[in-house]
C-alpha positions as CSV (number, residue, x, y, z in Angstrom):
1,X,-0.5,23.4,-28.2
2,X,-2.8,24.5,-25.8
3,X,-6.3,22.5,-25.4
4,X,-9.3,25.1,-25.7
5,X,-12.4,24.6,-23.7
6,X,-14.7,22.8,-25.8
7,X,-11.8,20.1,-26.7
8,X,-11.3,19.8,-22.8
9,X,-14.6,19.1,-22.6
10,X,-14.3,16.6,-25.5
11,X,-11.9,15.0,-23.7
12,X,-13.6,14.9,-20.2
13,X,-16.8,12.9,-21.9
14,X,-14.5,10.2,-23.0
15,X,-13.0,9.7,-19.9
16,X,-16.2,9.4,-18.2
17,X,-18.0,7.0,-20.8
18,X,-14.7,4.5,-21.1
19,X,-14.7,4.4,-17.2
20,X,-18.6,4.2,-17.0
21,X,-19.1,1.5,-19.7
22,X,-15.4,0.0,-20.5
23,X,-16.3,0.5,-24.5
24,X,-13.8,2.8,-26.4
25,X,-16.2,5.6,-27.4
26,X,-17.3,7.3,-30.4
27,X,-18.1,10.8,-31.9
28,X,-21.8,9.9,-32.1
29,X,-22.2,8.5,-28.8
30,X,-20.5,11.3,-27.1
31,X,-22.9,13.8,-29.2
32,X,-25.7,11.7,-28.1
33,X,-24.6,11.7,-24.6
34,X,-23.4,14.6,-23.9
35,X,-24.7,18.8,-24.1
36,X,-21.6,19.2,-26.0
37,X,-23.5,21.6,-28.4
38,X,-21.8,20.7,-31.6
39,X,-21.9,18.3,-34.6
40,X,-20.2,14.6,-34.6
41,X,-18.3,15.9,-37.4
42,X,-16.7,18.8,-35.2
43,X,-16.5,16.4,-32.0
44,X,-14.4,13.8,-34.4
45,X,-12.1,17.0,-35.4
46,X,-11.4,17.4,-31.7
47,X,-11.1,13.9,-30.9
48,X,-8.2,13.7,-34.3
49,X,-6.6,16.9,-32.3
50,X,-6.2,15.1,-28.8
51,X,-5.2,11.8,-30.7
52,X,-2.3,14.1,-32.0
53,X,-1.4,15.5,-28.9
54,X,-1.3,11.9,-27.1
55,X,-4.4,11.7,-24.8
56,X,-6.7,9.9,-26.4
57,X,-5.7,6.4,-28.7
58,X,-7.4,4.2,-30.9
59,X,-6.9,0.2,-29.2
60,X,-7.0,-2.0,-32.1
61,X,-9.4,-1.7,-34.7
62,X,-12.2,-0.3,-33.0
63,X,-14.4,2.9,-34.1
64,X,-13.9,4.9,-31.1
65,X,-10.8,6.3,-29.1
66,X,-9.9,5.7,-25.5
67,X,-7.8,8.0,-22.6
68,X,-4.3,7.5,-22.1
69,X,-2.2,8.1,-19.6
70,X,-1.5,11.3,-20.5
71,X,-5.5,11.7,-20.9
72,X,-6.3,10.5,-17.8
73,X,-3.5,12.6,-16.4
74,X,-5.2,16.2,-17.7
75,X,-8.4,14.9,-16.2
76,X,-7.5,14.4,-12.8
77,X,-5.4,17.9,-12.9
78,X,-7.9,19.7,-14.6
79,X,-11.3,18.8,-15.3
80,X,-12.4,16.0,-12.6
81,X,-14.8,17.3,-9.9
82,X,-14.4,15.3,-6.9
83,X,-17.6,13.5,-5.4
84,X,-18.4,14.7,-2.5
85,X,-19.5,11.1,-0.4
86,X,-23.3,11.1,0.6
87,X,-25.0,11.3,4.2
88,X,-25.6,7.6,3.9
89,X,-21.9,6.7,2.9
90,X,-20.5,8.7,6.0
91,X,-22.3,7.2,8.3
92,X,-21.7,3.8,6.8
93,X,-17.8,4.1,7.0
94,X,-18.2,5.6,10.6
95,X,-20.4,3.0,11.9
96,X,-18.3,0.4,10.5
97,X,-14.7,1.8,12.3
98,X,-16.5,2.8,15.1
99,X,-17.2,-0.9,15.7
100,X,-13.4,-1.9,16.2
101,X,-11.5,-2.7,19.0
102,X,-8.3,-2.5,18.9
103,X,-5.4,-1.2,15.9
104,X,-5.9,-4.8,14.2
105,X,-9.2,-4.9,14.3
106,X,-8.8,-0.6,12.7
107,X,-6.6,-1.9,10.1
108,X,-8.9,-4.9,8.6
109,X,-12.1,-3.1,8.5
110,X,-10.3,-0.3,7.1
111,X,-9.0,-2.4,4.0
112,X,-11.8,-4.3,3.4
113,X,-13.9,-0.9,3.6
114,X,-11.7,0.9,0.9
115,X,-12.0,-2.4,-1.3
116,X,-16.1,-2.4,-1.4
117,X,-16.3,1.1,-1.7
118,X,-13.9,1.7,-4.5
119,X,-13.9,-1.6,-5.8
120,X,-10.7,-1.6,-6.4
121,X,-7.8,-3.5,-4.7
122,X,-7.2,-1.6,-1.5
123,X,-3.6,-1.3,1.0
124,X,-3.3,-0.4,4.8
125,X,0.1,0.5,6.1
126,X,0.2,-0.4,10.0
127,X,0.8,2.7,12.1
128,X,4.7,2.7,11.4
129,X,6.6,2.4,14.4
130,X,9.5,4.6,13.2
131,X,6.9,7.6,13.5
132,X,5.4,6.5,16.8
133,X,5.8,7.4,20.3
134,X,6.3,4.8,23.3
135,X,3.1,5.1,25.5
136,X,3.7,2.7,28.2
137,X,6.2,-0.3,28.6
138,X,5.2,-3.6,30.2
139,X,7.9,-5.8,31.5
140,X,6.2,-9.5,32.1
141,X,8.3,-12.3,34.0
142,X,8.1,-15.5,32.3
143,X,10.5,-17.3,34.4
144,X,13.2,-16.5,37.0
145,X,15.4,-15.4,33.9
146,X,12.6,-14.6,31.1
147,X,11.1,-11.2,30.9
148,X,8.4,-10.4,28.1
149,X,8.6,-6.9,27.3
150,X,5.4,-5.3,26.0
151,X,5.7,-2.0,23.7
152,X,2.6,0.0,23.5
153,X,2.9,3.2,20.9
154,X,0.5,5.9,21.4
155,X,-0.9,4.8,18.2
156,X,-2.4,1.7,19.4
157,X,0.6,-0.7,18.2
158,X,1.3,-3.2,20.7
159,X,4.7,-4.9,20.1
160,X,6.5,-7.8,22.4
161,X,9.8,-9.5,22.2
162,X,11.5,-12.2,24.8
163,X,13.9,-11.3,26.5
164,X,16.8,-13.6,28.1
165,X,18.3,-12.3,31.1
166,X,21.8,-12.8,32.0
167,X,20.8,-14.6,35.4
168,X,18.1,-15.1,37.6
169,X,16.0,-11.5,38.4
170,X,13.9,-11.0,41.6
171,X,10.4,-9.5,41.4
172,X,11.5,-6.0,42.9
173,X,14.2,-5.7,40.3
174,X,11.6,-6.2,37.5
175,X,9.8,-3.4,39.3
176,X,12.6,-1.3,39.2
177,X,13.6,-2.2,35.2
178,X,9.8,-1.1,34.3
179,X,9.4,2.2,36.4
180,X,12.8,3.2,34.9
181,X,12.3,2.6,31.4
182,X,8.9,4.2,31.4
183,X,10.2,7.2,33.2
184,X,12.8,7.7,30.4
185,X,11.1,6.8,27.3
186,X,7.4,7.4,27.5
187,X,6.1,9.9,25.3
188,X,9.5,9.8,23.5
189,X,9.4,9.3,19.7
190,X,11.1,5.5,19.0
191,X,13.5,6.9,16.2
192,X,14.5,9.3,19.5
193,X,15.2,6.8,21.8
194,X,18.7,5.4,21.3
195,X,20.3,7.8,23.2
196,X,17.9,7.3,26.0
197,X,18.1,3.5,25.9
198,X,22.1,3.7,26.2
199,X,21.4,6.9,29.1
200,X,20.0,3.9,30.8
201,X,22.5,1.6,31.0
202,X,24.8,4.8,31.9
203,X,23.1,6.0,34.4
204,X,21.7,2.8,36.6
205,X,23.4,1.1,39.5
206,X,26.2,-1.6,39.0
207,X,23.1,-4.4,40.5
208,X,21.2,-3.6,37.4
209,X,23.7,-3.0,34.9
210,X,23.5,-6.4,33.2
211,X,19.7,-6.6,33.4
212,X,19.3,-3.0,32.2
213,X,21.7,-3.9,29.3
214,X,20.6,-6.7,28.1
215,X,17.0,-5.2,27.9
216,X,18.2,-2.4,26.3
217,X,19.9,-4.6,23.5
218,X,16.5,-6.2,22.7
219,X,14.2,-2.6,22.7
220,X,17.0,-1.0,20.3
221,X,17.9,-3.9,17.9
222,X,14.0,-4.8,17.5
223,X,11.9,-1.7,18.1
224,X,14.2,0.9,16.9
225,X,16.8,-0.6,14.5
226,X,15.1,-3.2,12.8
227,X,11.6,-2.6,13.6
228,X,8.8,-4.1,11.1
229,X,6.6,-2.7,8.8
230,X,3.2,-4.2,8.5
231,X,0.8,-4.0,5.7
232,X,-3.3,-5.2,5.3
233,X,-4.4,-6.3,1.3
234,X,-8.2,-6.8,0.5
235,X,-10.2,-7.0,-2.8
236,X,-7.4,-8.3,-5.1
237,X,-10.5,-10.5,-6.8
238,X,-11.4,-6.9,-7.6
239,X,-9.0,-7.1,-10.6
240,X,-11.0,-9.6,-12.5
241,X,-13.8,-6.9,-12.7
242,X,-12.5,-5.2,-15.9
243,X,-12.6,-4.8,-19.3
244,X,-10.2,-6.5,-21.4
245,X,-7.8,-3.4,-22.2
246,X,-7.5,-3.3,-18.8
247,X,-4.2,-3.9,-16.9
248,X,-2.6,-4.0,-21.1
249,X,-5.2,-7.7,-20.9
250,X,-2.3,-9.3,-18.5
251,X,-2.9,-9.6,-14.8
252,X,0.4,-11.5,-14.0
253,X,2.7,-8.5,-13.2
254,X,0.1,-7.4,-10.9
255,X,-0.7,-9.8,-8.7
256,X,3.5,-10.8,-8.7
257,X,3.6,-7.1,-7.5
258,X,1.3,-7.2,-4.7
259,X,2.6,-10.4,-3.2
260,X,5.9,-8.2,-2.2
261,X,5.4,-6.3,0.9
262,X,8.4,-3.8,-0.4
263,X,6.3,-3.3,-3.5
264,X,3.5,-2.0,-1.2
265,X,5.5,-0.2,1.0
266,X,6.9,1.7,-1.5
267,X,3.5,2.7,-3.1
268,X,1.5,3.5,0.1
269,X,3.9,4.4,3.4
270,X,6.2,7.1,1.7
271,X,3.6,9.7,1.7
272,X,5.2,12.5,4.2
273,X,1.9,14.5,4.5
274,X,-2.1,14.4,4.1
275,X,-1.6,15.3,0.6
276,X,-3.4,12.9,-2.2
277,X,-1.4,11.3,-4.6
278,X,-2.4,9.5,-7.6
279,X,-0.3,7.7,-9.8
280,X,-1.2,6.8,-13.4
281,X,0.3,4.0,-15.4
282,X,4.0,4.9,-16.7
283,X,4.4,7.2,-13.5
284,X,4.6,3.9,-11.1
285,X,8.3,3.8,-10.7
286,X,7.7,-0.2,-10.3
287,X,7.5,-1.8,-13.4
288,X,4.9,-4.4,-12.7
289,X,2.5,-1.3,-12.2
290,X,2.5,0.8,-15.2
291,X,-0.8,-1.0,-16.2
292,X,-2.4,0.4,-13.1
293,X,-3.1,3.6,-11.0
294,X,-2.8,3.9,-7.4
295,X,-4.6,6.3,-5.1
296,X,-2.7,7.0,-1.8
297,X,-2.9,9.5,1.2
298,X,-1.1,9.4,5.0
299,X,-3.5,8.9,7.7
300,X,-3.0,10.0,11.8
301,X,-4.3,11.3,14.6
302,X,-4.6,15.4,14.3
303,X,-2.4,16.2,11.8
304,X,0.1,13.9,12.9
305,X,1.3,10.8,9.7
306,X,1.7,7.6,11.3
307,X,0.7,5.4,7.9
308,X,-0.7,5.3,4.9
309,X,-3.3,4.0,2.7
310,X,-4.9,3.8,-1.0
311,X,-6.3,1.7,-3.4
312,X,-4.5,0.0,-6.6
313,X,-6.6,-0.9,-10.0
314,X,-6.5,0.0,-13.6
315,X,-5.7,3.6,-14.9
316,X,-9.6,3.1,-16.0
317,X,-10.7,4.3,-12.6
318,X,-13.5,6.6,-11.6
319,X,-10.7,8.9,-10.2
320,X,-13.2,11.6,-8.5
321,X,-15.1,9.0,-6.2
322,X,-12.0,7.1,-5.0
323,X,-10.0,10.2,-4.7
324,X,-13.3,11.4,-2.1
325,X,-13.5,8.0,-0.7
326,X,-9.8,7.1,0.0
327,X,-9.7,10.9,1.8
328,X,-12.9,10.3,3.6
329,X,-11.4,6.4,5.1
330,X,-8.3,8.5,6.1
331,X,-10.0,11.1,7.5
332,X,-12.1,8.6,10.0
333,X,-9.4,6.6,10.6
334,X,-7.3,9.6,12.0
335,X,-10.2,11.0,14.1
336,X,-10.4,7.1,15.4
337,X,-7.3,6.7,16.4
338,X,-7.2,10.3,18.2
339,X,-10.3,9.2,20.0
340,X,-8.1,6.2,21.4
């Protein structure tokens, strides 16, 4: 059965007042409230209606109904207008990421930003090195047979790993390695580079065949093969803040959740493109989660996605203002990181 207008709008009040004051609401306050331009007695008809169709539920034995999933699902398809952010709270988040100094530095203040702004708990992905591009490699001598190699992605990710050579390796040698390695791989995507990295070996004389290979061994099996996914957390403390239906009144599977950096992965770094996704409740695929909704974008330069970020909290979010705000964080941190 199809929801007509003035039940949608029903439905949209209670939304807002459970998220506003935490307090399942009633057919009198909503009249009081709200222009809805009827009588309780019609608003507690429509309220009986959505009960039957599953998006609104009466938690215990209180007077007055609250969303469900379901509810909250129809008002973030339908009838949620998204916040545009104020003058005062762009120029806030850009003053506070134009202040960093290198991708570490992006990454924190970016967390801790989303977490006071949304007040929820919020979750950086690391520019992700299978979707960056080599800028410039660095090879260091530590010794006569050490070498510390020094990855730098155009994103701003700076990676090193030792590397043992087979034997001692004079200075010009080292020279040679480096302009060879940058002539073949820079501006080359990582996940493109295997074939490069073994055109290397191919291709260079029999004096710096064990070097080359050897170095090659260490940029594919930790840069390429097995590289690392890294992830920033802030504002967990932000869980304590609700009421007591939130998170089903058990916090546990939550916080066991976000202590596993798989967990996180999964919610925030599969997002292919700058779309917004929210996810409410029962549609987390991880079971510790279907008390919660998370809020999750892809950030890069231009329109390129090198990561991605969102916020985590319960399915009693203000959806419109952390839909604009998680949008607006990406949106900065893309133009940052195209600046750079």
């Amino acid at each position: 059965m199809g929801l007509d207008d003035r039940k949608l709008a029903v439905l949209r009040a209670i939304v807002e007042d459970y998220v506003a004051t935490q307090e399942p609401v009633g057919s009198r306050a909503l009249v009081e409230r709200h222009q809805l331009g009827v009588s309780p007695a019609t608003v507690r008809n429509d309220m009986a209606v959505l009960e039957e169709e599953g998006y609104i539920r009466q938690p215990h034995t209180s007077a007055g109904r609250v969303p469900t999933d379901r509810g909250y699902r129809l008002f973030v398809d339908r009838l949620s207008r998204v916040k545009p952010l104020s003058p005062a709270e762009r120029r806030a988040i850009e003053r506070f990421l134009l202040g960093a100094v290198d991708l570490d530095d992006v990454v924190h203040r970016t967390v801790r930003l989303l977490a006071q702004l949304t007040r929820q708990v919020a979750v950086v992905q690391y520019p992700s090195l299978a979707r960056s591009s080599v800028r410039h490699l660095e090879l260091v001598p530590i010794s006569t047979t050490r070498l510390m190699l020094v990855m730098i992605a155009d994103t701003g990710r700076v990676e090193q790993r030792l590397v043992e050579m087979p034997g001692p390796i004079p200075a010009d040698d080292v020279t040679d390695l480096r302009r060879l390695v940058n002539e073949k791989l820079v501006d080359t995507r990582l996940s493109e580079t295997p074939p490069l990295v073994q055109a290397l070996v191919d291709e260079v004389g029999p004096d710096l065949r064990p070097a080359m290979a050897t170095l090659a061994s260490v940029l594919l099996e930790t840069l390429v093969e097995r590289h690392e996914e890294r992830i920033a957390l802030a504002g967990t403390a932000n869980l304590t803040r609700g009421g007591l239906l939130d998170f089903q009144g058990s916090l546990r599977p939550i916080l066991e959740a976000l202590e596993e950096e798989v967990v996180l992965l999964k919610l925030i770094g599969e997002v292919e493109e700058s779309t917004m996704r929210v996810r409410i409740g029962d549609e987390n695929e991880i079971d510790n989660l279907r008390a919660a909704s998370v809020v999750s974008t892809g950030y890069g330069p231009n329109s390129m996605i090198v990561g991605g970020l969102g916020v985590l909290g319960p399915t009693r979010m203000d959806y419109p203002s952390t839909i604009a705000t998680v949008r607006a964080v990406a949106r900065y941190v893309g133009d940052l990181l195209a600046q750079n």
